[in-house]
Every structure is written in structure tokens, then in C-alpha cells.
PDB file with SEQRES, HELIX, SHEET and CRYST1 records, atoms N, CA, C and O in Angstrom:
SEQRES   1 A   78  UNK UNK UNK UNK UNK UNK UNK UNK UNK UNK UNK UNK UNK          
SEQRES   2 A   78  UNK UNK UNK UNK UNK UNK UNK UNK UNK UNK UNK UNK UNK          
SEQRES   3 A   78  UNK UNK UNK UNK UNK UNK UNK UNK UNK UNK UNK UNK UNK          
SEQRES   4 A   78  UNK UNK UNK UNK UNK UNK UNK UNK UNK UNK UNK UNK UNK          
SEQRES   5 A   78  UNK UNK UNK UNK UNK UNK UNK UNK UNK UNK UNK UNK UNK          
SEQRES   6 A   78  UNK UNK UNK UNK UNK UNK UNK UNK UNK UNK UNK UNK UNK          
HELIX    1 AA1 UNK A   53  UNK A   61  1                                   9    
HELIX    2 AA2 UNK A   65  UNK A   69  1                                   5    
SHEET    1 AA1 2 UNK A   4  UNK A   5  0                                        
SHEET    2 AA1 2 UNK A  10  UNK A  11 -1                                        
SHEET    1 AA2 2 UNK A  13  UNK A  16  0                                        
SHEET    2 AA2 2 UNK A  26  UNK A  29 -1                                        
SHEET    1 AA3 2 UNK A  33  UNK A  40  0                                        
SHEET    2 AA3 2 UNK A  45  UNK A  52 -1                                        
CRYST1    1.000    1.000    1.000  90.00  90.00  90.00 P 1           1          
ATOM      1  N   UNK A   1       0.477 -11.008  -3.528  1.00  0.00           N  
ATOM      2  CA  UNK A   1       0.932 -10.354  -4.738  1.00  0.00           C  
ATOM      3  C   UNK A   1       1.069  -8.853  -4.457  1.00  0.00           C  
ATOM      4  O   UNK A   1       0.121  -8.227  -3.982  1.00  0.00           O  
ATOM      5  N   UNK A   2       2.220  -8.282  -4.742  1.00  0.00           N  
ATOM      6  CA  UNK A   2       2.435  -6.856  -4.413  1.00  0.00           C  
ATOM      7  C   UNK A   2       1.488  -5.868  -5.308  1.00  0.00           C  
ATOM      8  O   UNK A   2       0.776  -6.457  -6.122  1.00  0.00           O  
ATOM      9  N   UNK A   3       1.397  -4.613  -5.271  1.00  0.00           N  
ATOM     10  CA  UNK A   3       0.595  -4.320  -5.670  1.00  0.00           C  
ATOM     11  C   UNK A   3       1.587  -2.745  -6.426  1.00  0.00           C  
ATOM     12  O   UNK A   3       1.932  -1.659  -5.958  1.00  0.00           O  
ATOM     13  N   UNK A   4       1.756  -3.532  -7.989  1.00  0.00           N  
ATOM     14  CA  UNK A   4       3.098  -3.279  -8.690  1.00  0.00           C  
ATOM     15  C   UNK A   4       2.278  -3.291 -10.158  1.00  0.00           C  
ATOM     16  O   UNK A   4       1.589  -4.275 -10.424  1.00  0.00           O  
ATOM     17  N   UNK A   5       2.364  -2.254 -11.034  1.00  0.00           N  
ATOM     18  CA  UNK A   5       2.422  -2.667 -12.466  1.00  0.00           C  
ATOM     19  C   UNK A   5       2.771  -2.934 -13.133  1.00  0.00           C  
ATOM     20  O   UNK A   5       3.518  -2.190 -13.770  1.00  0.00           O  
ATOM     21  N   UNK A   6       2.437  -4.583 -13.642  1.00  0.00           N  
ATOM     22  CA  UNK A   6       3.668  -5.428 -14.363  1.00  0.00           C  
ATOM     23  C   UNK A   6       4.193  -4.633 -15.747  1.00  0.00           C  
ATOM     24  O   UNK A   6       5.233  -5.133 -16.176  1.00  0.00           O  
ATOM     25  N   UNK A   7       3.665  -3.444 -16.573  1.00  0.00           N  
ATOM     26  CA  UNK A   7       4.233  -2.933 -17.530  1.00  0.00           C  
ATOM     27  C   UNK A   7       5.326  -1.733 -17.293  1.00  0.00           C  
ATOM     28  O   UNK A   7       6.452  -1.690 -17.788  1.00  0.00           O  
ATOM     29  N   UNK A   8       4.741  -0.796 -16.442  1.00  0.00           N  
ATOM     30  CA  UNK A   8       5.335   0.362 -15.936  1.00  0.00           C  
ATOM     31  C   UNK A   8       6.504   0.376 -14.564  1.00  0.00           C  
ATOM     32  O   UNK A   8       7.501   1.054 -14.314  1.00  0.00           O  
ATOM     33  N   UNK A   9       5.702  -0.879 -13.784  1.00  0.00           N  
ATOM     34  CA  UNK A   9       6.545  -0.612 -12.082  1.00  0.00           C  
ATOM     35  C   UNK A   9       6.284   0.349 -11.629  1.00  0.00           C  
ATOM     36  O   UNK A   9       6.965   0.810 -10.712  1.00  0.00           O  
ATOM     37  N   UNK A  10       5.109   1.036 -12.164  1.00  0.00           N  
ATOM     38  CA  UNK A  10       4.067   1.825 -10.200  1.00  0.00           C  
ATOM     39  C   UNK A  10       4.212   1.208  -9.430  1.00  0.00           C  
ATOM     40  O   UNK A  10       4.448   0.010  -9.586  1.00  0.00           O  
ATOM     41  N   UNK A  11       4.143   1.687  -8.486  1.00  0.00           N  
ATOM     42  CA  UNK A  11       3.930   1.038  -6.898  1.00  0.00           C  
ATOM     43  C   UNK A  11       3.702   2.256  -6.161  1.00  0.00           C  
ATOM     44  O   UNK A  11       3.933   3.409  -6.527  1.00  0.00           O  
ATOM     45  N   UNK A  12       2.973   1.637  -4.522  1.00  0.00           N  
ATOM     46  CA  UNK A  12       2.861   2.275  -3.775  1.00  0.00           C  
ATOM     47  C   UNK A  12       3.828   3.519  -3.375  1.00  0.00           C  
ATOM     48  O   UNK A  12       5.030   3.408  -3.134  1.00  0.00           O  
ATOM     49  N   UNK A  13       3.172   4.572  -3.352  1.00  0.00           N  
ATOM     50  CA  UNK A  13       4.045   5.863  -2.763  1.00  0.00           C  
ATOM     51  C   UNK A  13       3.528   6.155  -1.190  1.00  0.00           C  
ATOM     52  O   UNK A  13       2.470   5.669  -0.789  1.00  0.00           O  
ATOM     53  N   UNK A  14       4.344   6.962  -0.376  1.00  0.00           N  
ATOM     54  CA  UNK A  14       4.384   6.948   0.872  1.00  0.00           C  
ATOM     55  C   UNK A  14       3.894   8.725   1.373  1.00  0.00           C  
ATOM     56  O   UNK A  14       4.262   9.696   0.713  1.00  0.00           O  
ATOM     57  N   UNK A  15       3.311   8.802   2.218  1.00  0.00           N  
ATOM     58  CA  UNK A  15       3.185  10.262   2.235  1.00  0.00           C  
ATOM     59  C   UNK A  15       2.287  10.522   3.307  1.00  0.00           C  
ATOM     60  O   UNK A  15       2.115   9.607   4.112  1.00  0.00           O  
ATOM     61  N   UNK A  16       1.571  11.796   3.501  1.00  0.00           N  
ATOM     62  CA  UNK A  16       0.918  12.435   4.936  1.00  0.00           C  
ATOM     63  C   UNK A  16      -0.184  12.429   4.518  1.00  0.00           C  
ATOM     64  O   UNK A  16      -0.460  12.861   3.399  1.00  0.00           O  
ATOM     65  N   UNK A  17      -1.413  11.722   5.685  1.00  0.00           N  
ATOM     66  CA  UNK A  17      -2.777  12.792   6.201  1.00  0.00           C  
ATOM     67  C   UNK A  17      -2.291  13.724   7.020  1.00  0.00           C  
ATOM     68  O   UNK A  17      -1.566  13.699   8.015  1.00  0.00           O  
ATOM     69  N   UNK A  18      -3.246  15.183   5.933  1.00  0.00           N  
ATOM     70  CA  UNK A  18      -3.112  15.912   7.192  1.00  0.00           C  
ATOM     71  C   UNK A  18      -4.309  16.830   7.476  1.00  0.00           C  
ATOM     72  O   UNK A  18      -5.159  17.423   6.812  1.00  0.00           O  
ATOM     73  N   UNK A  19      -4.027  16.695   8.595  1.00  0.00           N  
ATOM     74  CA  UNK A  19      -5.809  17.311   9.428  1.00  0.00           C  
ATOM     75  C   UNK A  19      -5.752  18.094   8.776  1.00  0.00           C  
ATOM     76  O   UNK A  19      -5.024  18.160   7.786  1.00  0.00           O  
ATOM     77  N   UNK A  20      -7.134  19.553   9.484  1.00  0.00           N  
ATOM     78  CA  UNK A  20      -7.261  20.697   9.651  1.00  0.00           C  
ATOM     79  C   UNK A  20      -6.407  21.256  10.482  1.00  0.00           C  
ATOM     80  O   UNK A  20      -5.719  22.224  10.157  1.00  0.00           O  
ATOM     81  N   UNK A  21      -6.366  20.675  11.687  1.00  0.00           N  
ATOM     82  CA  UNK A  21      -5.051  21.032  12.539  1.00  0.00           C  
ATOM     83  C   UNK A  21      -3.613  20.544  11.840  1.00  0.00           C  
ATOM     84  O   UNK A  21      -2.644  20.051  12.417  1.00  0.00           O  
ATOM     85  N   UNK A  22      -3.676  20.658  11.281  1.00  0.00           N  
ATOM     86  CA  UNK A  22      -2.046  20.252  10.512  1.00  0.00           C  
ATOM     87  C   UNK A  22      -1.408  18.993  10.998  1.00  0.00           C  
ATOM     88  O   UNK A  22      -0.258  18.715  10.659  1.00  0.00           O  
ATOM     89  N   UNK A  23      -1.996  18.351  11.651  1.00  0.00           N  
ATOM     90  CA  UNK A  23      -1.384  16.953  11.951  1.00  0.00           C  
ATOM     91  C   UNK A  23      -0.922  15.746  11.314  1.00  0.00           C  
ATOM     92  O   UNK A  23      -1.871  15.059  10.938  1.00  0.00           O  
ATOM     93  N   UNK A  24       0.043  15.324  11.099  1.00  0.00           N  
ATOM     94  CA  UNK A  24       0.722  14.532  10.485  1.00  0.00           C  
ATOM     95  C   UNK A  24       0.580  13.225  10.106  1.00  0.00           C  
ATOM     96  O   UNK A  24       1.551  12.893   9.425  1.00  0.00           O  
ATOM     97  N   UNK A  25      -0.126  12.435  10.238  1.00  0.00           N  
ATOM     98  CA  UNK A  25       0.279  10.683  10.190  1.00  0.00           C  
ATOM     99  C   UNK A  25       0.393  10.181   8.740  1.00  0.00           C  
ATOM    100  O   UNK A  25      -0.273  10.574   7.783  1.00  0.00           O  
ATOM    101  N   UNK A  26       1.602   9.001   8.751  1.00  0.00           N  
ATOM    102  CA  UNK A  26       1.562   8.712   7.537  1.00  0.00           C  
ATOM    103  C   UNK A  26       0.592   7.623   6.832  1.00  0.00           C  
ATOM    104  O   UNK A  26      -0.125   6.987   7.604  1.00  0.00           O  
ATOM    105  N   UNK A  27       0.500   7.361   5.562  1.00  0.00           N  
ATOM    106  CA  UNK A  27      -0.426   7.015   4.690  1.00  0.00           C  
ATOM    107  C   UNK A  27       0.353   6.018   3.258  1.00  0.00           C  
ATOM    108  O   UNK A  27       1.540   6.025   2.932  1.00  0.00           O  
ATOM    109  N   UNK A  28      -0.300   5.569   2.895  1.00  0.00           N  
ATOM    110  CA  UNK A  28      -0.075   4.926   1.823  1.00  0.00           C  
ATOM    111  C   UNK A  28      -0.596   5.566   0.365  1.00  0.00           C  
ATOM    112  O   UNK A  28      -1.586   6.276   0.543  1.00  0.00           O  
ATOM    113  N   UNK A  29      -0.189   5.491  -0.977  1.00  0.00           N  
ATOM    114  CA  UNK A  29      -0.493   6.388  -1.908  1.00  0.00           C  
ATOM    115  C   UNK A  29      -0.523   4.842  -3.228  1.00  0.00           C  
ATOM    116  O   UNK A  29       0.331   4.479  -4.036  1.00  0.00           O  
ATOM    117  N   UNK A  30      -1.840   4.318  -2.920  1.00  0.00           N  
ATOM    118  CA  UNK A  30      -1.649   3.253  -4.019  1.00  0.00           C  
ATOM    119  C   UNK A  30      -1.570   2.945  -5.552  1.00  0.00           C  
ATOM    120  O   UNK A  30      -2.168   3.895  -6.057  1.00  0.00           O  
ATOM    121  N   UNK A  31      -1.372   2.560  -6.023  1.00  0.00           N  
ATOM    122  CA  UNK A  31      -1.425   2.947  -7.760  1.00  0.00           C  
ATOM    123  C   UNK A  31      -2.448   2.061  -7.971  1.00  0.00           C  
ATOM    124  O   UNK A  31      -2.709   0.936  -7.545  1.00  0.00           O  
ATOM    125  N   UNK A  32      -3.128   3.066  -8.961  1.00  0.00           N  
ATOM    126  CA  UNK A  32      -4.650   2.238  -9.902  1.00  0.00           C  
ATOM    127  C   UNK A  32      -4.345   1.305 -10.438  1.00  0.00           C  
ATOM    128  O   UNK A  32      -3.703   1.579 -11.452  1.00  0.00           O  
ATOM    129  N   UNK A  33      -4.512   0.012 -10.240  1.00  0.00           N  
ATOM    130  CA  UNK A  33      -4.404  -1.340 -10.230  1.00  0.00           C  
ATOM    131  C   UNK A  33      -5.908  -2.248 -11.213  1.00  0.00           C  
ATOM    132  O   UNK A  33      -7.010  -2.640 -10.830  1.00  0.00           O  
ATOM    133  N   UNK A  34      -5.384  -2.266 -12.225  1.00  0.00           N  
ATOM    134  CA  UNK A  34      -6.940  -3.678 -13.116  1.00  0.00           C  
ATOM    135  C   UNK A  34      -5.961  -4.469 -13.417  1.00  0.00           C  
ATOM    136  O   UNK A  34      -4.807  -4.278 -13.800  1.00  0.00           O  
ATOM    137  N   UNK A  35      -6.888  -5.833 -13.079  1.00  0.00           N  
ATOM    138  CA  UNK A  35      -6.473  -7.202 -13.757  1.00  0.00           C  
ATOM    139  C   UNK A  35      -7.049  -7.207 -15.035  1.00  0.00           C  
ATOM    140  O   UNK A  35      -8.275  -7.112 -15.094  1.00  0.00           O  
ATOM    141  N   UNK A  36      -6.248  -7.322 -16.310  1.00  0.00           N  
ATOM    142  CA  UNK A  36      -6.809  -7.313 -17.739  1.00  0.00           C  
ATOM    143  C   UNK A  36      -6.540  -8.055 -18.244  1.00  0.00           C  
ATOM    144  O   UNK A  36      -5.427  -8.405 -17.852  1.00  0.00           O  
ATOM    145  N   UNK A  37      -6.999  -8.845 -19.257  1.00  0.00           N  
ATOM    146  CA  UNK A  37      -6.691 -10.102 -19.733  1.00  0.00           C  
ATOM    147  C   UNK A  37      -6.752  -8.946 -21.708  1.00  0.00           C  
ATOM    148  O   UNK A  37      -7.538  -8.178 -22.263  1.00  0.00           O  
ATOM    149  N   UNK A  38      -5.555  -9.489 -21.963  1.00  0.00           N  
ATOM    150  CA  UNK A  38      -5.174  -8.968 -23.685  1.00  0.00           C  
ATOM    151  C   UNK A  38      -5.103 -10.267 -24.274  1.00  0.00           C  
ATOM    152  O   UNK A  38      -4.909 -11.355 -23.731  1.00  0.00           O  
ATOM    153  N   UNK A  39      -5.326  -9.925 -25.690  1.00  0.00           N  
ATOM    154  CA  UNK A  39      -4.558 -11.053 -26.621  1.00  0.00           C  
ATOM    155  C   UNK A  39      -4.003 -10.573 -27.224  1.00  0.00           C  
ATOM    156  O   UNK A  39      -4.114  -9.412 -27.616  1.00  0.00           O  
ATOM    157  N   UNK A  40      -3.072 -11.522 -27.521  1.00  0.00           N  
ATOM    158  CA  UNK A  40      -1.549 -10.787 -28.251  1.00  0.00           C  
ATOM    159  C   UNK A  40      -1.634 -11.690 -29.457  1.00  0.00           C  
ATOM    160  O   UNK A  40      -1.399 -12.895 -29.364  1.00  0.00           O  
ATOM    161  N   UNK A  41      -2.103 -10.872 -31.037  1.00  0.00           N  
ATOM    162  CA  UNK A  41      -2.699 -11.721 -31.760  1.00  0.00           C  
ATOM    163  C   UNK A  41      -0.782 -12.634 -33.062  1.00  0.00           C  
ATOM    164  O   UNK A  41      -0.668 -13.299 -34.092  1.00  0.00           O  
ATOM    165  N   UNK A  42       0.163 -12.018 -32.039  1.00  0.00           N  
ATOM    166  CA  UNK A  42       0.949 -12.448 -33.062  1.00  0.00           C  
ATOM    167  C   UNK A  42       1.705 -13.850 -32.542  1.00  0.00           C  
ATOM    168  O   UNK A  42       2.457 -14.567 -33.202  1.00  0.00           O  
ATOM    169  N   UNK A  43       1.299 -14.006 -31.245  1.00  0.00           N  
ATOM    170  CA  UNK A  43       1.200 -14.928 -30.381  1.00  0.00           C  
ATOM    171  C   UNK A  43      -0.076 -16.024 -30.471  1.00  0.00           C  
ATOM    172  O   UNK A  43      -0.434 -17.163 -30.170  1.00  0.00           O  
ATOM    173  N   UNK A  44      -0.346 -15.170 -30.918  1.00  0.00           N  
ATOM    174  CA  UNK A  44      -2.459 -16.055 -30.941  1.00  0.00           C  
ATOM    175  C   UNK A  44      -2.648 -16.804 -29.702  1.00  0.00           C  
ATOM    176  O   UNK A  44      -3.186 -17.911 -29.678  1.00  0.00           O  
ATOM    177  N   UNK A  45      -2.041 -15.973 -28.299  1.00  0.00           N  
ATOM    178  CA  UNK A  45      -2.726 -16.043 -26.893  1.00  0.00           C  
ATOM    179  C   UNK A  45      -2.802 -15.237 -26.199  1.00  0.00           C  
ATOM    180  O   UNK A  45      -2.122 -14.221 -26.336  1.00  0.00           O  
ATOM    181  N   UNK A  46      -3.864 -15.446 -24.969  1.00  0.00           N  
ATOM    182  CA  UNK A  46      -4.303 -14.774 -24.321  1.00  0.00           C  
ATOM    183  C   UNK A  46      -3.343 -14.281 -22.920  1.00  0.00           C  
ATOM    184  O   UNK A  46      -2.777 -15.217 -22.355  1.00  0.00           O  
ATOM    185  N   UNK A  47      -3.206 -13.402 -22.547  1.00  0.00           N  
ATOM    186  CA  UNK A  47      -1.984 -13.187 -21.168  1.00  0.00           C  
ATOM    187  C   UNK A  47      -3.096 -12.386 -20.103  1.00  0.00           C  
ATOM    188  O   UNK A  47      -4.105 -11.887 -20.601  1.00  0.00           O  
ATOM    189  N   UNK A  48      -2.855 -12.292 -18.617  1.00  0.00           N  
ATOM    190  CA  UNK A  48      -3.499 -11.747 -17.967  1.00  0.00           C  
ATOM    191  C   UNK A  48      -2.337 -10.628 -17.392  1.00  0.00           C  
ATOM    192  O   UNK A  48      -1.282 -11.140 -17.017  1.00  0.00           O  
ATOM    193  N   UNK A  49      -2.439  -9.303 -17.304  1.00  0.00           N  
ATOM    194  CA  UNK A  49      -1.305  -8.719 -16.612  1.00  0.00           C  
ATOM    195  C   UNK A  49      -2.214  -7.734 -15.522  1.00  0.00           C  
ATOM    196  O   UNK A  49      -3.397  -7.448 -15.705  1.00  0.00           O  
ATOM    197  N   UNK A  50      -1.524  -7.359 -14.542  1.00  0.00           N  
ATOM    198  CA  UNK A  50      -2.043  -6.282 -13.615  1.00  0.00           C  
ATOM    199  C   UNK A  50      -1.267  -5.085 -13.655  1.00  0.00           C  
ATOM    200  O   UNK A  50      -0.115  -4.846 -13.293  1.00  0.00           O  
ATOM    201  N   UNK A  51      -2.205  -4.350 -14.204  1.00  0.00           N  
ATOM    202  CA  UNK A  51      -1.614  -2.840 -15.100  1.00  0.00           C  
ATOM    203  C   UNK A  51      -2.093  -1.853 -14.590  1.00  0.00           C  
ATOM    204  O   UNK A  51      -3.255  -2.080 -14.256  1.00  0.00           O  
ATOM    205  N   UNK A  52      -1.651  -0.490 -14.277  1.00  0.00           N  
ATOM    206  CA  UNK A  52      -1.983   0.541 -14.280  1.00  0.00           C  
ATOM    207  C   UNK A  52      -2.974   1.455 -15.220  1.00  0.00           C  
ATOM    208  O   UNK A  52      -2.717   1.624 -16.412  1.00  0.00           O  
ATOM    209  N   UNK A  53      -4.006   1.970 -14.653  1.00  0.00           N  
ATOM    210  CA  UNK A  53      -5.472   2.510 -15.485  1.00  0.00           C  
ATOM    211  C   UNK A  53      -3.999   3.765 -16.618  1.00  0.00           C  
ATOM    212  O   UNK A  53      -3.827   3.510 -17.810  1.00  0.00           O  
ATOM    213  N   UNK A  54      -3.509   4.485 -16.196  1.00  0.00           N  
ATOM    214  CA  UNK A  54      -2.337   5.130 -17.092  1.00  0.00           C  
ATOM    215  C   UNK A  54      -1.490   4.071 -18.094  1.00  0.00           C  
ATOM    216  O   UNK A  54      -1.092   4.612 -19.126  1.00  0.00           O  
ATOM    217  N   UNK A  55      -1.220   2.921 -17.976  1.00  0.00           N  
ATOM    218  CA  UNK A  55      -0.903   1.918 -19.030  1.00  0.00           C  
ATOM    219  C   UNK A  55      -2.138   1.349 -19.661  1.00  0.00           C  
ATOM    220  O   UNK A  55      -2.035   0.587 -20.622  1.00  0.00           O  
ATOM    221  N   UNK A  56      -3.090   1.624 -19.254  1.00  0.00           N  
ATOM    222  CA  UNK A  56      -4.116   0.830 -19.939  1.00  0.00           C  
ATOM    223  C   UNK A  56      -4.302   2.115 -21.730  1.00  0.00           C  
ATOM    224  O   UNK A  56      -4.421   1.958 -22.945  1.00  0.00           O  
ATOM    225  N   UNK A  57      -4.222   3.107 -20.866  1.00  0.00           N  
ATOM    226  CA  UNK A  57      -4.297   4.491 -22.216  1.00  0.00           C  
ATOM    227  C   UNK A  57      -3.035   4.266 -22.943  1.00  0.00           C  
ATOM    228  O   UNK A  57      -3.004   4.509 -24.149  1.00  0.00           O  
ATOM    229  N   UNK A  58      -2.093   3.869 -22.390  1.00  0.00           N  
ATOM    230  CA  UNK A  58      -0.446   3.728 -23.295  1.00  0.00           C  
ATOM    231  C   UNK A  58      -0.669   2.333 -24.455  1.00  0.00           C  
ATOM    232  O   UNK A  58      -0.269   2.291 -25.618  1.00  0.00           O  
ATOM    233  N   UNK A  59      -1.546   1.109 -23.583  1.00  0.00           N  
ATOM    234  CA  UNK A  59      -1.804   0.402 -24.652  1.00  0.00           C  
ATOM    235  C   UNK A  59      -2.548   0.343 -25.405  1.00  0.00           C  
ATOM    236  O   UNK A  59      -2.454  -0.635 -26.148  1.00  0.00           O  
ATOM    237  N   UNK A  60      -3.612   1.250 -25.639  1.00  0.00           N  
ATOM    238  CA  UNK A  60      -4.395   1.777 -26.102  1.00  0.00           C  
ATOM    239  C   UNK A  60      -3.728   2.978 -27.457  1.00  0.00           C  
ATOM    240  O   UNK A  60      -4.412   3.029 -28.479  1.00  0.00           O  
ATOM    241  N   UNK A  61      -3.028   3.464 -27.424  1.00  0.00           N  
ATOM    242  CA  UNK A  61      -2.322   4.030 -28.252  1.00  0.00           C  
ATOM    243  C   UNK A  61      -1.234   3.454 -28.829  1.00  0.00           C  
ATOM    244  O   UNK A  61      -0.936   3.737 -29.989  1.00  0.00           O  
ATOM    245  N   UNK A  62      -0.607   2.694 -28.191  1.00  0.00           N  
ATOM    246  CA  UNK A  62       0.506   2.036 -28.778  1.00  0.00           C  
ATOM    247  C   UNK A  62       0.470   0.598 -29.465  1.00  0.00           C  
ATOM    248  O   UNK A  62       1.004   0.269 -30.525  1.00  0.00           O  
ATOM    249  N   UNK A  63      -0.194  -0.076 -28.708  1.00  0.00           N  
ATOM    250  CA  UNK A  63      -0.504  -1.706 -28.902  1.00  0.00           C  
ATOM    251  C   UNK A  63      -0.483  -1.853 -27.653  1.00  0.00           C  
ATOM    252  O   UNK A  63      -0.224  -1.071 -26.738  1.00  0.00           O  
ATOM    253  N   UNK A  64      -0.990  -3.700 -27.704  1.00  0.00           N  
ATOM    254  CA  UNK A  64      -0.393  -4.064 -26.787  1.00  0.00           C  
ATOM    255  C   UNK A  64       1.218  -4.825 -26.508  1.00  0.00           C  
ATOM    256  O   UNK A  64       1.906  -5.108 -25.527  1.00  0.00           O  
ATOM    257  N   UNK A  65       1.330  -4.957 -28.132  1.00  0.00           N  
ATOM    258  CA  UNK A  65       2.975  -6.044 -28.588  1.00  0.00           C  
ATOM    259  C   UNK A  65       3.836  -4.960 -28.299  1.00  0.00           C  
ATOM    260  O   UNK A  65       4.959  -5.304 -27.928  1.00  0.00           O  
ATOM    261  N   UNK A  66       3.556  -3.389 -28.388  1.00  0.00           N  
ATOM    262  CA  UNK A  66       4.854  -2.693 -28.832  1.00  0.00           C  
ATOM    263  C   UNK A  66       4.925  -2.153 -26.214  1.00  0.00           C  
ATOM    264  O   UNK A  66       5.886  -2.170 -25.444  1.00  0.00           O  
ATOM    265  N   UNK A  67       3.846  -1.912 -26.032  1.00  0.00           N  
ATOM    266  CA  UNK A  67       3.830  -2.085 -24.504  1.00  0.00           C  
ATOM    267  C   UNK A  67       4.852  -2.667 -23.967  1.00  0.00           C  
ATOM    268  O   UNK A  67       5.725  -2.187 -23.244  1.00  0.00           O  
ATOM    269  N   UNK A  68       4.617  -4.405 -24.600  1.00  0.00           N  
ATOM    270  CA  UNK A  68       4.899  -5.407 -23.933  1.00  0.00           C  
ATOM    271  C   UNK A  68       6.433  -5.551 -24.348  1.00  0.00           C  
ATOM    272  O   UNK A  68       7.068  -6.272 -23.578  1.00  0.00           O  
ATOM    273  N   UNK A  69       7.130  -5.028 -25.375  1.00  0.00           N  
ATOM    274  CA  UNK A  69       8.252  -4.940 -25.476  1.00  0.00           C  
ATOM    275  C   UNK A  69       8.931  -3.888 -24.929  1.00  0.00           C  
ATOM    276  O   UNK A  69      10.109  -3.831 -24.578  1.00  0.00           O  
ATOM    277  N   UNK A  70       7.834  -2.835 -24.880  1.00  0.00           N  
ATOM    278  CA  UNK A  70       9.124  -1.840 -24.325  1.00  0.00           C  
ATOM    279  C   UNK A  70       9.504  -1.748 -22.501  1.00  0.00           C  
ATOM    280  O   UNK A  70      10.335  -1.004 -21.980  1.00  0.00           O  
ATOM    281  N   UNK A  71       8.354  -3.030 -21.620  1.00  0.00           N  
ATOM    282  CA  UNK A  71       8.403  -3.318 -20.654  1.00  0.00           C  
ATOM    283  C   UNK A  71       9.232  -4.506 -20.838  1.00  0.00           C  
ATOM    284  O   UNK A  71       9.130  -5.023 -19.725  1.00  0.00           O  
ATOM    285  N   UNK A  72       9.966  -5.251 -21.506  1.00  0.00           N  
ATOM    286  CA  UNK A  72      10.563  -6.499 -21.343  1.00  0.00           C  
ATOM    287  C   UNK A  72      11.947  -5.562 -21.817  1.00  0.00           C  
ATOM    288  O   UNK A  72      12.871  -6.358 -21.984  1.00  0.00           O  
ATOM    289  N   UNK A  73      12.261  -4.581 -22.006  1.00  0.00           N  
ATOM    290  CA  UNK A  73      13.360  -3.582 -22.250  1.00  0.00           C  
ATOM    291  C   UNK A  73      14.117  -3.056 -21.584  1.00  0.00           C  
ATOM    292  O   UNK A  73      15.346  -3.002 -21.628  1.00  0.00           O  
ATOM    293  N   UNK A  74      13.176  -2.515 -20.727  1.00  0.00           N  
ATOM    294  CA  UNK A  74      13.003  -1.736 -18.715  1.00  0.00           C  
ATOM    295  C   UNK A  74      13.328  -2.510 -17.738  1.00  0.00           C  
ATOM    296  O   UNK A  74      13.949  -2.268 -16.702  1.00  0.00           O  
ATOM    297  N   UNK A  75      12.665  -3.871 -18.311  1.00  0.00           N  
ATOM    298  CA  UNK A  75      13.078  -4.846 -17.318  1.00  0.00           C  
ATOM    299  C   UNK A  75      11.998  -5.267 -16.067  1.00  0.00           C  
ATOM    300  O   UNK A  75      12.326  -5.870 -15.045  1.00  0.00           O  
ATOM    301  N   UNK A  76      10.584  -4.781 -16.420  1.00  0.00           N  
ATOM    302  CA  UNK A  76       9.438  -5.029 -15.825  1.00  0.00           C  
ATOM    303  C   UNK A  76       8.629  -6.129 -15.836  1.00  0.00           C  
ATOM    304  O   UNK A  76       7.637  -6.444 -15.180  1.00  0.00           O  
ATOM    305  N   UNK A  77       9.322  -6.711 -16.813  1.00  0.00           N  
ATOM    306  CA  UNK A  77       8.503  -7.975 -17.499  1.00  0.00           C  
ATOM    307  C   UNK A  77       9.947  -9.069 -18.101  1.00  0.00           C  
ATOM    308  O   UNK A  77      11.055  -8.943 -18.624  1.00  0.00           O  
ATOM    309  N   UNK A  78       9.127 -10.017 -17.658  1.00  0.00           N  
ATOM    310  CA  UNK A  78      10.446 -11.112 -18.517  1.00  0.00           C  
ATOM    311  C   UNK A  78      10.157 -11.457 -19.364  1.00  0.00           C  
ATOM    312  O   UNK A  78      10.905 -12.177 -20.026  1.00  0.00           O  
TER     313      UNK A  78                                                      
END                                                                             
């Protein structure tokens, strides 16, 4: 399973360690990743999604129904 937020579409970013000596190698830049289980009470079930700790505060303010639509909008979610 990639390691993608099914509401937003974070994903991994790409980028440098770099020493003290300024040395270069590249690195991976992962996105904060929880498995959360919501209920969606207009549904009256339970869904599990893997979300970003920054979507977890968006559904937290918004809902989770109005989230989940505006990711099935974007095209993050089917």
C-alpha cells in the first residue's frame, strides 16, 4: 500500500541530507500517515481511511461527510 492520503493525496516528497560538510545524498520526505477508522453517521457505517495528521484537523473542523465529499470532488476518493 503506497503511502498516500486517501483525502488530500500527500505523498512522499524527495529531497537532500546534508552534512556539516555540505554533502549531498538524497532522502525521502514522508507524509504523517494514521489509520483511522470514522463513522459516517448519515451512512450509519463505519469506513477505515489512511489520512494525513493535517486532514485529521480539516476533519475535525469540517466533518467528516463534508471531507469526504470534497475528496470524492478532487478525485482522491471514489
Amino acid at each position: 500500500m503506497s503511502r498516500v492520503c486517501e483525502l488530500t493525496g500527500k505523498k512522499a516528497m524527495v529531497g537532500n541530507n546534508v552534512s556539516h560538510a555540505l554533502n549531498r545524498t538524497k532522502r525521502r520526505f514522508n507524509a504523517n500517515l494514521v489509520k483511522k477508522r470514522f463513522y459516517i453517521p448519515e451512512e450509519d457505517k463505519w469506513v477505515t481511511l489512511k489520512v494525513s495528521t493535517s486532514a485529521l484537523k480539516t476533519i475535525n473542523k469540517i466533518g467528516i461527510s463534508a471531507a469526504i465529499k470534497e475528496a470524492k470532488s478532487k478525485g482522491f476518493l471514489k
